[in-house]
KEKOLNU-301715 format. One record per atom (N, C-alpha, C): residue number from 1; atom name; x negated, y, z negated. Coordinates in Angstrom, 2 decimals. Example, Ala and Ser with C-alpha at 12.3 -4.5 7.8 and 13.67 -1.06 7.14 Angstrom:
2
R / num / atomo / xx / yy / zz
R / 1 / N / -13.19 / -5.69 / -7.80 $
R / 1 / CA / -12.30 / -4.50 / -7.80 $
R / 1 / C / -13.20 / -3.30 / -7.80 $
R / 2 / N / -12.85 / -2.25 / -7.08 $
R / 2 / CA / -13.67 / -1.06 / -7.14 $
R / 2 / C / -12.90 / 0.03 / -7.87 $
REM end
This chain:
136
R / num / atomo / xx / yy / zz
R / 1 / N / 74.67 / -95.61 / -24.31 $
R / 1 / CA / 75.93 / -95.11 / -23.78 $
R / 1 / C / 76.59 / -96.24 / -22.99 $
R / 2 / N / 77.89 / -95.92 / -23.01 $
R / 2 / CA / 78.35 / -97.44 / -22.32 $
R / 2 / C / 79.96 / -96.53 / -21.53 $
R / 3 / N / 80.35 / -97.22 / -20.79 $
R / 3 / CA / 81.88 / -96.80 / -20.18 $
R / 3 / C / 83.35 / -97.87 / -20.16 $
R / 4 / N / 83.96 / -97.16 / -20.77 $
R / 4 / CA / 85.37 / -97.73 / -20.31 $
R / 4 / C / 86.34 / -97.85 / -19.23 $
R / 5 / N / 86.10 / -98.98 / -18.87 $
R / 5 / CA / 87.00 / -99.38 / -17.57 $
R / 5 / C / 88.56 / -99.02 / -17.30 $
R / 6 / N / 88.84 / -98.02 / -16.64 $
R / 6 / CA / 90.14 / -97.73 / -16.63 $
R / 6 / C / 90.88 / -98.52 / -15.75 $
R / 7 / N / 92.06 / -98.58 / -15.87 $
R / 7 / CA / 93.07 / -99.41 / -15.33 $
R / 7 / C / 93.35 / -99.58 / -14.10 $
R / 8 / N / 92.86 / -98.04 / -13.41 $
R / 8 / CA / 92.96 / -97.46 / -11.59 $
R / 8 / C / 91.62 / -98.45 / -11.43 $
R / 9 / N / 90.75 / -98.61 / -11.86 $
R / 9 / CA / 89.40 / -99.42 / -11.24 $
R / 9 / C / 90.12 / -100.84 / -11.09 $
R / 10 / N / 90.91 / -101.32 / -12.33 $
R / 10 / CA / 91.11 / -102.78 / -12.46 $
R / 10 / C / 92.12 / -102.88 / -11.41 $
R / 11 / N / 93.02 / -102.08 / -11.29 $
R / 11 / CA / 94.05 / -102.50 / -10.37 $
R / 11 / C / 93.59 / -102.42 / -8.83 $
R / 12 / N / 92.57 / -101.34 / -8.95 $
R / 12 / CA / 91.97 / -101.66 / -7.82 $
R / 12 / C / 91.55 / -102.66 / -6.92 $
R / 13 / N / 90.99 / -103.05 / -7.81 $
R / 13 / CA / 89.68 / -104.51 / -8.00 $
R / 13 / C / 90.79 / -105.55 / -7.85 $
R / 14 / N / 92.00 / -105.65 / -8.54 $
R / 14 / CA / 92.83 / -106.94 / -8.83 $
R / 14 / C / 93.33 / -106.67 / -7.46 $
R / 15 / N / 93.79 / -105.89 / -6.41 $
R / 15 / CA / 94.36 / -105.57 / -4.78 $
R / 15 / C / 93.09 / -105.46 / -3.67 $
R / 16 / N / 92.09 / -106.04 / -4.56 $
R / 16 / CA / 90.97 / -106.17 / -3.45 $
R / 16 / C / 90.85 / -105.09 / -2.80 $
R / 17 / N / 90.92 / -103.69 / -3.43 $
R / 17 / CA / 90.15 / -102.52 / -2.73 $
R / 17 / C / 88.90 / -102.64 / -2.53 $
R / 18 / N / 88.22 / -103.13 / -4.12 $
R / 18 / CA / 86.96 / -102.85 / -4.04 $
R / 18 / C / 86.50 / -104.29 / -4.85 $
R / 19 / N / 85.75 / -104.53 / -4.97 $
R / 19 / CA / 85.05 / -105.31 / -5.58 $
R / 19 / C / 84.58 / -105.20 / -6.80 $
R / 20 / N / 84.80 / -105.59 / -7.75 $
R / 20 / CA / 84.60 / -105.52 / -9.41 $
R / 20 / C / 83.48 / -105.79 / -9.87 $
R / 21 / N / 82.82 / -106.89 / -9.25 $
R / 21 / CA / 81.07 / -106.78 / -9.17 $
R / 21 / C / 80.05 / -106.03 / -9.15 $
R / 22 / N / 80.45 / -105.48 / -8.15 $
R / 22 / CA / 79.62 / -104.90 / -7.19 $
R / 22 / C / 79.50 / -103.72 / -7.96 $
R / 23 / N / 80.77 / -102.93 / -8.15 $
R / 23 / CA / 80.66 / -101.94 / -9.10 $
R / 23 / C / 80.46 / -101.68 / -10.29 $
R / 24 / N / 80.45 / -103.02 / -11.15 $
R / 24 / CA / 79.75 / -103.31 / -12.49 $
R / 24 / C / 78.36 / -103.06 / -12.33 $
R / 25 / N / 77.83 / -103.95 / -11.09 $
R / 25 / CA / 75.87 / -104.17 / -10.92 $
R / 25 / C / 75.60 / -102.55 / -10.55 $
R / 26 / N / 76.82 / -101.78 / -10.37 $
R / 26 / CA / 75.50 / -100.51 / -9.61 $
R / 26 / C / 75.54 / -99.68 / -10.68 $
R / 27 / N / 76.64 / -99.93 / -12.03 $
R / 27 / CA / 76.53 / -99.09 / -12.91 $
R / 27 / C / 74.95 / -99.59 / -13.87 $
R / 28 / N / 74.37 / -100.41 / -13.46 $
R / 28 / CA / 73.27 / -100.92 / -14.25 $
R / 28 / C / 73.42 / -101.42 / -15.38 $
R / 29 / N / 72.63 / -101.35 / -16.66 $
R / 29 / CA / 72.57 / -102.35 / -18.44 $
R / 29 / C / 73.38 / -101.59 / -19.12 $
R / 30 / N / 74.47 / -100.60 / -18.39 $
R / 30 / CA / 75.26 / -99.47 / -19.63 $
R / 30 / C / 76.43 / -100.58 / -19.62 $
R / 31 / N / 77.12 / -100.52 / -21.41 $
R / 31 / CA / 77.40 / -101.15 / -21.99 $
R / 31 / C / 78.98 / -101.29 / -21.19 $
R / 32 / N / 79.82 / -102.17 / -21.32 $
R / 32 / CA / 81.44 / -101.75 / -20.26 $
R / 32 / C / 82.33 / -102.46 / -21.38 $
R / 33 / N / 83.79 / -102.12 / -21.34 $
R / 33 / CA / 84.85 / -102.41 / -22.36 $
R / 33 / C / 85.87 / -101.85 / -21.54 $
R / 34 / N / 86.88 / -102.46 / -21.96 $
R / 34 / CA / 88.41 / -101.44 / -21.96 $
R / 34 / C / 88.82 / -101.20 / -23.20 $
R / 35 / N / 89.57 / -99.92 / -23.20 $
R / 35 / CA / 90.19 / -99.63 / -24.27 $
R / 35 / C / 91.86 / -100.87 / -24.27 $
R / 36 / N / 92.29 / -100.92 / -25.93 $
R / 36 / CA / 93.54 / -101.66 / -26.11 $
R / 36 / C / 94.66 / -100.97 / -25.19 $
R / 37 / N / 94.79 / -99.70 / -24.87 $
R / 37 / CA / 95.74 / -98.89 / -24.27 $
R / 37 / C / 95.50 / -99.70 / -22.36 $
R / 38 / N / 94.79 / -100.22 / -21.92 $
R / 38 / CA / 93.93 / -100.25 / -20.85 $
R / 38 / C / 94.87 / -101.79 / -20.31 $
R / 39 / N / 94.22 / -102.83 / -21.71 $
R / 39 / CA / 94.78 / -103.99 / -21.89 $
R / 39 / C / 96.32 / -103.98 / -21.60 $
R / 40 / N / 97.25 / -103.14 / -22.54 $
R / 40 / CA / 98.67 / -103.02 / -22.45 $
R / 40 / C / 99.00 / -102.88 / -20.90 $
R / 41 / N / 98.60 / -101.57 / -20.43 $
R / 41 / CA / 98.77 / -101.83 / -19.04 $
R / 41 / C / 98.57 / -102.81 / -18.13 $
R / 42 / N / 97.63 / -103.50 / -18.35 $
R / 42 / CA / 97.34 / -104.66 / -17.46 $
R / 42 / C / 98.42 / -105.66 / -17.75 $
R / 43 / N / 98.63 / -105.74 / -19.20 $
R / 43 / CA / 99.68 / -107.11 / -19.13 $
R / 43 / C / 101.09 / -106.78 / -18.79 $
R / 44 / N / 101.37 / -105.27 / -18.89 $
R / 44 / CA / 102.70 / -104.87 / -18.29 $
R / 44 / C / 102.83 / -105.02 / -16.83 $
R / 45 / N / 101.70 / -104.15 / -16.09 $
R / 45 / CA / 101.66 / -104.94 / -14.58 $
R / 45 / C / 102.34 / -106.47 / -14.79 $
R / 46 / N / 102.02 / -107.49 / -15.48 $
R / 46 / CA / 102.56 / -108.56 / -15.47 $
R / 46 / C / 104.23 / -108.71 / -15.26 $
R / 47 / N / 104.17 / -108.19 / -16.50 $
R / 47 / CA / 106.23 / -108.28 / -16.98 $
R / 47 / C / 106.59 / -107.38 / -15.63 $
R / 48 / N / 106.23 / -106.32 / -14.63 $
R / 48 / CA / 106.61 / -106.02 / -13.75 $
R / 48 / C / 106.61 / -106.58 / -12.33 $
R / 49 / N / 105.71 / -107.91 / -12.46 $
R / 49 / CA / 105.54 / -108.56 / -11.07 $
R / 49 / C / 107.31 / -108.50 / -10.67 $
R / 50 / N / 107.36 / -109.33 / -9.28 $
R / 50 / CA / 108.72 / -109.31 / -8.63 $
R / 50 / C / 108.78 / -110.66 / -8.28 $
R / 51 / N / 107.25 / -111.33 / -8.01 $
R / 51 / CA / 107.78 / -112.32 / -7.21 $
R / 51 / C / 107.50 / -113.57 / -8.03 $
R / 52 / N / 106.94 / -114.80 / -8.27 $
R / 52 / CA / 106.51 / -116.08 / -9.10 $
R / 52 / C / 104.95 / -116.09 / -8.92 $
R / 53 / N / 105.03 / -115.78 / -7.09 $
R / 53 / CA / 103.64 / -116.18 / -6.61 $
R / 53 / C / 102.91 / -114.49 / -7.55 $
R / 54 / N / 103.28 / -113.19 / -7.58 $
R / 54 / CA / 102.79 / -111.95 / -8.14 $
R / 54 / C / 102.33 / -111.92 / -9.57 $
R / 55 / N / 103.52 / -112.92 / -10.27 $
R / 55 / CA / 103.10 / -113.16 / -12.03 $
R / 55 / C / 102.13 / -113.84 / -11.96 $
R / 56 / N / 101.76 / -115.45 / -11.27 $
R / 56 / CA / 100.64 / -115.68 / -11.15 $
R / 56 / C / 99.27 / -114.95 / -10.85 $
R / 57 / N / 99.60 / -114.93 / -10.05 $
R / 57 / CA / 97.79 / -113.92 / -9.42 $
R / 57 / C / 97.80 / -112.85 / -10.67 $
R / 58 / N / 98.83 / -112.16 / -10.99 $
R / 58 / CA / 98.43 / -110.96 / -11.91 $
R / 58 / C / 98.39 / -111.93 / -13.47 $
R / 59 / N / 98.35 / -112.82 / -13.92 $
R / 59 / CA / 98.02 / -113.49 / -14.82 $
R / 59 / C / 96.83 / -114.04 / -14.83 $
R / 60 / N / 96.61 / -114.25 / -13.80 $
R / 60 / CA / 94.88 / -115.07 / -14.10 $
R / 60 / C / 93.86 / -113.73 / -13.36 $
R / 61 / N / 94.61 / -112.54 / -12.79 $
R / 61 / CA / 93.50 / -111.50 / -12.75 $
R / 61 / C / 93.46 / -110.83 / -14.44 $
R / 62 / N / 94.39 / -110.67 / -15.16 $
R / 62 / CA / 94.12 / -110.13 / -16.32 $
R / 62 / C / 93.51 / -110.95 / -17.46 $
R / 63 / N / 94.04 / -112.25 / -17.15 $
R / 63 / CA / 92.99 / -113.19 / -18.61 $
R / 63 / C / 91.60 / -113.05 / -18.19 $
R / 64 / N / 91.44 / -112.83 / -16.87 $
R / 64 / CA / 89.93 / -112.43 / -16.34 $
R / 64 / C / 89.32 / -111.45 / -17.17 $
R / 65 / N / 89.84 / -110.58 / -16.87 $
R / 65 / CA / 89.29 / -109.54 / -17.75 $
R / 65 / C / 89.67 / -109.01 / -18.72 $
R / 66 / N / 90.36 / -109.75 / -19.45 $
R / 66 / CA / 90.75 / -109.76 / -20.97 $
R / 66 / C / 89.29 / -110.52 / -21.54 $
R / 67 / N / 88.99 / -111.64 / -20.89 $
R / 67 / CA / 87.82 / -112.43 / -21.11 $
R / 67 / C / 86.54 / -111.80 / -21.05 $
R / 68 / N / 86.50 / -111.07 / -19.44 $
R / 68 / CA / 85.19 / -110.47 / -19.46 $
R / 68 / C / 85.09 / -109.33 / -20.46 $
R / 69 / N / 85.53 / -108.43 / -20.56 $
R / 69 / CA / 85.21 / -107.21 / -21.42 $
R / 69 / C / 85.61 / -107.37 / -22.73 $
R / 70 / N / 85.19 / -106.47 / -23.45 $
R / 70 / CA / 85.31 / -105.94 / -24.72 $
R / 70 / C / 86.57 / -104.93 / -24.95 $
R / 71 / N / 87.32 / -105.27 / -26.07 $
R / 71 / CA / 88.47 / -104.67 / -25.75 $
R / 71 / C / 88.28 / -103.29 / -27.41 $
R / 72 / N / 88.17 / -102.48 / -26.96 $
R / 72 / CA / 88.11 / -101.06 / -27.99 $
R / 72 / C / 89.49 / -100.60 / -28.81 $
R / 73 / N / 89.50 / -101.17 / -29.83 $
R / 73 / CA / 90.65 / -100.50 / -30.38 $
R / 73 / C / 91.14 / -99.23 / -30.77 $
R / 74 / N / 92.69 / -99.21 / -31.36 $
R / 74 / CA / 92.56 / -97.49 / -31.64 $
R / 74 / C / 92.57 / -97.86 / -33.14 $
R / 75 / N / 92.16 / -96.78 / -33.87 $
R / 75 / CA / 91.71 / -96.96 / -35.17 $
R / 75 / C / 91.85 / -95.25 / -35.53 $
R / 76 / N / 91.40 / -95.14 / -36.77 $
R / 76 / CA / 91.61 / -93.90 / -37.33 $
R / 76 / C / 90.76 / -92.71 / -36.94 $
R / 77 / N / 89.44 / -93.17 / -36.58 $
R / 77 / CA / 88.76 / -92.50 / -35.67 $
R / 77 / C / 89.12 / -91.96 / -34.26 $
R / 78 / N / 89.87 / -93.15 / -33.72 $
R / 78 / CA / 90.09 / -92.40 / -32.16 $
R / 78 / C / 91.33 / -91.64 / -32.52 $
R / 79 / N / 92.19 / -91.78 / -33.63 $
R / 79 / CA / 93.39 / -90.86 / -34.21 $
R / 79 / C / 92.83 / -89.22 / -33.94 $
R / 80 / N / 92.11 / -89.19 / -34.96 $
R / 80 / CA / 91.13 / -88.07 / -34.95 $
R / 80 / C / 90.98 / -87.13 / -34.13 $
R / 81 / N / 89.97 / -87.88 / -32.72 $
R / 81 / CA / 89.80 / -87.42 / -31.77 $
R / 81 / C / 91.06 / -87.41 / -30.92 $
R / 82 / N / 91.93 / -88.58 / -30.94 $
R / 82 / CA / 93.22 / -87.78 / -30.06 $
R / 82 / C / 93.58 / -86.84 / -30.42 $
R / 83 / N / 93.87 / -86.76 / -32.16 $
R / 83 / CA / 94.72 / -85.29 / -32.66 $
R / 83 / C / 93.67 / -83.86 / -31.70 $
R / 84 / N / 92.50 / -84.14 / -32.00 $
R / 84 / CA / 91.41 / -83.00 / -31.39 $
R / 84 / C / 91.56 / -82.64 / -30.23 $
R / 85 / N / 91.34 / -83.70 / -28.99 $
R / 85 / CA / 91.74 / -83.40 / -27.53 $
R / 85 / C / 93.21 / -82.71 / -27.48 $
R / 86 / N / 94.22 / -83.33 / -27.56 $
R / 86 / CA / 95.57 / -82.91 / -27.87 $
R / 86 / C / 95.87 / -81.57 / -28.15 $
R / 87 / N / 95.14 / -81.01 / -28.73 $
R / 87 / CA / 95.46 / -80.06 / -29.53 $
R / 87 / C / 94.82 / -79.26 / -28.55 $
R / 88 / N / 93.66 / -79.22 / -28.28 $
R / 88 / CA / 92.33 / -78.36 / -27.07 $
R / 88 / C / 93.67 / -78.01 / -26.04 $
R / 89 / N / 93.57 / -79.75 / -25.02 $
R / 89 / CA / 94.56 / -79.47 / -23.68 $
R / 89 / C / 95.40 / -78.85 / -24.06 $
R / 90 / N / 96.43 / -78.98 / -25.43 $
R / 90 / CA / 97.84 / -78.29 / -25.02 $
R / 90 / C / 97.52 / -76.81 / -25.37 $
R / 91 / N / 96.58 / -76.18 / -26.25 $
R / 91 / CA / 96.22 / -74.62 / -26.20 $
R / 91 / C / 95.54 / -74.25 / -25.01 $
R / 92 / N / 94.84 / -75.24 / -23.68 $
R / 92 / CA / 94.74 / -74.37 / -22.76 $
R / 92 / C / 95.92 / -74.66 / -21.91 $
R / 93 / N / 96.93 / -75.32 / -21.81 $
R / 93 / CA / 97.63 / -75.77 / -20.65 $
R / 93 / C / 97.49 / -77.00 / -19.46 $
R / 94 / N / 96.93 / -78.05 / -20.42 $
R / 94 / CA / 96.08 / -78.44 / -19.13 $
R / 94 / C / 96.16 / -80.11 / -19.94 $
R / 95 / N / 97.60 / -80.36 / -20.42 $
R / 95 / CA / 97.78 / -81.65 / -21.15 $
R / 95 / C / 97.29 / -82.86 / -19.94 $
R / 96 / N / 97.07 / -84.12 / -20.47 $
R / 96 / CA / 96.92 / -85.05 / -19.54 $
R / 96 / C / 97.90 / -85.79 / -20.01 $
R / 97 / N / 98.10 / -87.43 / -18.99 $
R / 97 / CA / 98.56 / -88.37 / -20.12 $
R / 97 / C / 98.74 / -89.08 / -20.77 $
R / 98 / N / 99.93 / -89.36 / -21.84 $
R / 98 / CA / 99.29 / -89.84 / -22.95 $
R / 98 / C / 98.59 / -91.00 / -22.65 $
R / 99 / N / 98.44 / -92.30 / -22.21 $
R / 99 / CA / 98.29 / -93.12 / -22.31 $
R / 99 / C / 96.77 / -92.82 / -21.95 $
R / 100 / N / 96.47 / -91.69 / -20.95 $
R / 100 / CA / 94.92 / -91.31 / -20.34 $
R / 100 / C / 94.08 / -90.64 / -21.30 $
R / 101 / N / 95.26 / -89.73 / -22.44 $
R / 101 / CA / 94.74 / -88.83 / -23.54 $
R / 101 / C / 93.84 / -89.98 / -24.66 $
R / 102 / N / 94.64 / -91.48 / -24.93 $
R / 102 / CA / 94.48 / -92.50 / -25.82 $
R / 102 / C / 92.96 / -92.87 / -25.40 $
R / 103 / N / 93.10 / -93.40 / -24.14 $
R / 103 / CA / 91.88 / -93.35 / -23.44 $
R / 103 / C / 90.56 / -92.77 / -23.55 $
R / 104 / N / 90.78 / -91.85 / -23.57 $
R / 104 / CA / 89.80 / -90.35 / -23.52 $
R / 104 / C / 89.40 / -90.61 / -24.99 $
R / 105 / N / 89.89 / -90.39 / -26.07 $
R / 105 / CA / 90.15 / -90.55 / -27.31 $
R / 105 / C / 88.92 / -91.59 / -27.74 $
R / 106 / N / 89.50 / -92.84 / -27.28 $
R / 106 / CA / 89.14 / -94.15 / -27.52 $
R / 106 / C / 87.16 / -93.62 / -27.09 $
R / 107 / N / 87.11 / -93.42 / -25.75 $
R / 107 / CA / 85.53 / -93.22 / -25.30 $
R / 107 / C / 85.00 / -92.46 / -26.15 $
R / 108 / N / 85.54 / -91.18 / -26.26 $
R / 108 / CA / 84.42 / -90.15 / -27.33 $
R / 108 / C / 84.31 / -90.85 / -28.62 $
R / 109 / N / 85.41 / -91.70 / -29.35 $
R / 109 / CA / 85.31 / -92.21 / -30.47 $
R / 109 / C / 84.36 / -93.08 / -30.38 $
R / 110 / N / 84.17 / -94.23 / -29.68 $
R / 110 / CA / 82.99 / -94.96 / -29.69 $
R / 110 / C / 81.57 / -95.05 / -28.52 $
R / 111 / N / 81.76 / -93.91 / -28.46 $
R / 111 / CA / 80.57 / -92.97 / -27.56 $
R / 111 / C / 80.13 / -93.69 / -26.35 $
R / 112 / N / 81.60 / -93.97 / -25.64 $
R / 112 / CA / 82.16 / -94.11 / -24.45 $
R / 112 / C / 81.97 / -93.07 / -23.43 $
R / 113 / N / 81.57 / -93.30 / -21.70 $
R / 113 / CA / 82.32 / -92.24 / -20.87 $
R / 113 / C / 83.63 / -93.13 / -20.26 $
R / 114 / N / 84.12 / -92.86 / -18.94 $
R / 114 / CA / 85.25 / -93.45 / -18.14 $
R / 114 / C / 84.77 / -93.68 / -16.95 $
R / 115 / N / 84.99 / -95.02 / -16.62 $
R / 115 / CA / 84.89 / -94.92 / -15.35 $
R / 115 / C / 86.41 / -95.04 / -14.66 $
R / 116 / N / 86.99 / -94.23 / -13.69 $
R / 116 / CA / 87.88 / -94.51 / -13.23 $
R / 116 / C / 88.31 / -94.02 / -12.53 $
R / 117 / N / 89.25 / -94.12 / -11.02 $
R / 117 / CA / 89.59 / -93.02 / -9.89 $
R / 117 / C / 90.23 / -91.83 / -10.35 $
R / 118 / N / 90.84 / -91.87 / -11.58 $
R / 118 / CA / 91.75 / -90.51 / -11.73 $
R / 118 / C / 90.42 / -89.20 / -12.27 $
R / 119 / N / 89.45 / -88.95 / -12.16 $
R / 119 / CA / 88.56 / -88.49 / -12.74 $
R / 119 / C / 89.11 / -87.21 / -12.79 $
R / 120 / N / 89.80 / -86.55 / -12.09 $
R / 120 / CA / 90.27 / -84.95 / -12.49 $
R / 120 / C / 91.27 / -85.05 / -13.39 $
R / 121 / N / 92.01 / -85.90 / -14.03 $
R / 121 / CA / 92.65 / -86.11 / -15.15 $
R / 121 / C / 91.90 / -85.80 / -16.49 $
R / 122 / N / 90.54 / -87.25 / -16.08 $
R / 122 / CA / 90.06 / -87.32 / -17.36 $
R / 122 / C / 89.10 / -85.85 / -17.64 $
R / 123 / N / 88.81 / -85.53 / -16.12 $
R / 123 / CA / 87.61 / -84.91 / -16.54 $
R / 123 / C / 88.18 / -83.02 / -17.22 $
R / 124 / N / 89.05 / -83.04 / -17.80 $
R / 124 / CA / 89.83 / -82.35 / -18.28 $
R / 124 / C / 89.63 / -81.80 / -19.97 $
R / 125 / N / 88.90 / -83.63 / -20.33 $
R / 125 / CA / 88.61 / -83.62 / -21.60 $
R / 125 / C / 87.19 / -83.31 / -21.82 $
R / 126 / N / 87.09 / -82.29 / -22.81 $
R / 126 / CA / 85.57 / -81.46 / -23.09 $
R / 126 / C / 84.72 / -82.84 / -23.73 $
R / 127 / N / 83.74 / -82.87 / -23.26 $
R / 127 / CA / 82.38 / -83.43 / -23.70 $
R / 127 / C / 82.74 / -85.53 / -23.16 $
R / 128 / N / 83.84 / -85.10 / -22.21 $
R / 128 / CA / 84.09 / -86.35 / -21.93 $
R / 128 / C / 82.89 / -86.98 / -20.64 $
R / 129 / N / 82.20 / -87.97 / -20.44 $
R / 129 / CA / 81.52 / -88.22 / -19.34 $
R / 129 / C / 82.27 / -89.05 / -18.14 $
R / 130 / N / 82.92 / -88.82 / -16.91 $
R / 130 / CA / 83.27 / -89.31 / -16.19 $
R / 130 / C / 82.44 / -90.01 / -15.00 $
R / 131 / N / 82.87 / -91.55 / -14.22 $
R / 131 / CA / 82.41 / -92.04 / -13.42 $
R / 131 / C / 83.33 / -92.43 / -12.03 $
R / 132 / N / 83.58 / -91.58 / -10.90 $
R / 132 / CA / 84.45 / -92.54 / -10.33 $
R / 132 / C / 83.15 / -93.66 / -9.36 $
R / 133 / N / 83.98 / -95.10 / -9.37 $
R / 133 / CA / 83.41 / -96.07 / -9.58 $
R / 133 / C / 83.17 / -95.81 / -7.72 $
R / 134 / N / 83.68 / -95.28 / -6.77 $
R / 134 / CA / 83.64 / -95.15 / -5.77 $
R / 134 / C / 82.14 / -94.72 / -5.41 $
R / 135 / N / 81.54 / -93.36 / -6.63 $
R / 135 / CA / 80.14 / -92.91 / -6.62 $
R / 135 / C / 79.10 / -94.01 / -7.33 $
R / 136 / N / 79.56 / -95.21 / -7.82 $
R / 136 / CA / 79.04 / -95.48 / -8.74 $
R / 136 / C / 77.53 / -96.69 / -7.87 $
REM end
């Protein structure tokens, strides 16, 4: 079993909440990635910096971890499982979003959990395994 790094951990980590280490070593030998949906966000943070000195730092925090992790694509499989989740949340009322649904998607497809602060979002999705990295 392995977990996907959500974007609330990275941005975390990139504003020095927490330490990105630290919370990698306590998750132990389980396998870590971001999903491609994960990636997009990170490099948009970019195109949204404000300042010269902000594009920098947020450029060499994301080739960071464009480098370190494994990046999970979407493919016809996580199609699948989005159509599946999608379909669950919106017959009980209880949609997430999309970009978190892709997410979600992406983990069950390649037998992923999440680690990430929004956990009552994710943890929304049936048979999904959530981590916030805070417990971790």
């Amino acid at each position: 079993m392995g977990l996907l790094i959500d974007s609330s951990v990275l941005i975390a980590a990139e504003r020095e909440r927490i330490h990105l280490q630290t919370v990698l070593s306590a998750i132990g030998d389980e396998s870590v990635a971001i999903s491609v949906i994960t990636a997009s966000e990170m490099l948009h943070g970019i195109q949204r910096a404000r300042t010269v000195e902000q594009v920098a730092k947020r450029q060499q925090f994301v080739s960071f971890v464009l480098e370190l992790f494994p990046i999970i694509p979407i493919d016809l499989e996580v199609a699948r499982h989005h159509a599946r989740i999608w379909a669950a949340l919106q017959a009980r009322g209880e949609l997430i979003g999309a970009h978190d649904l892709l997410i979600a998607a992406s983990a069950l497809a390649f037998g992923y959990g999440v680690m990430t602060f929004n956990v009552g979002e994710f943890a929304r999705v049936p048979g999904l395994r959530t981590l916030n990295p805070a417990a971790a």
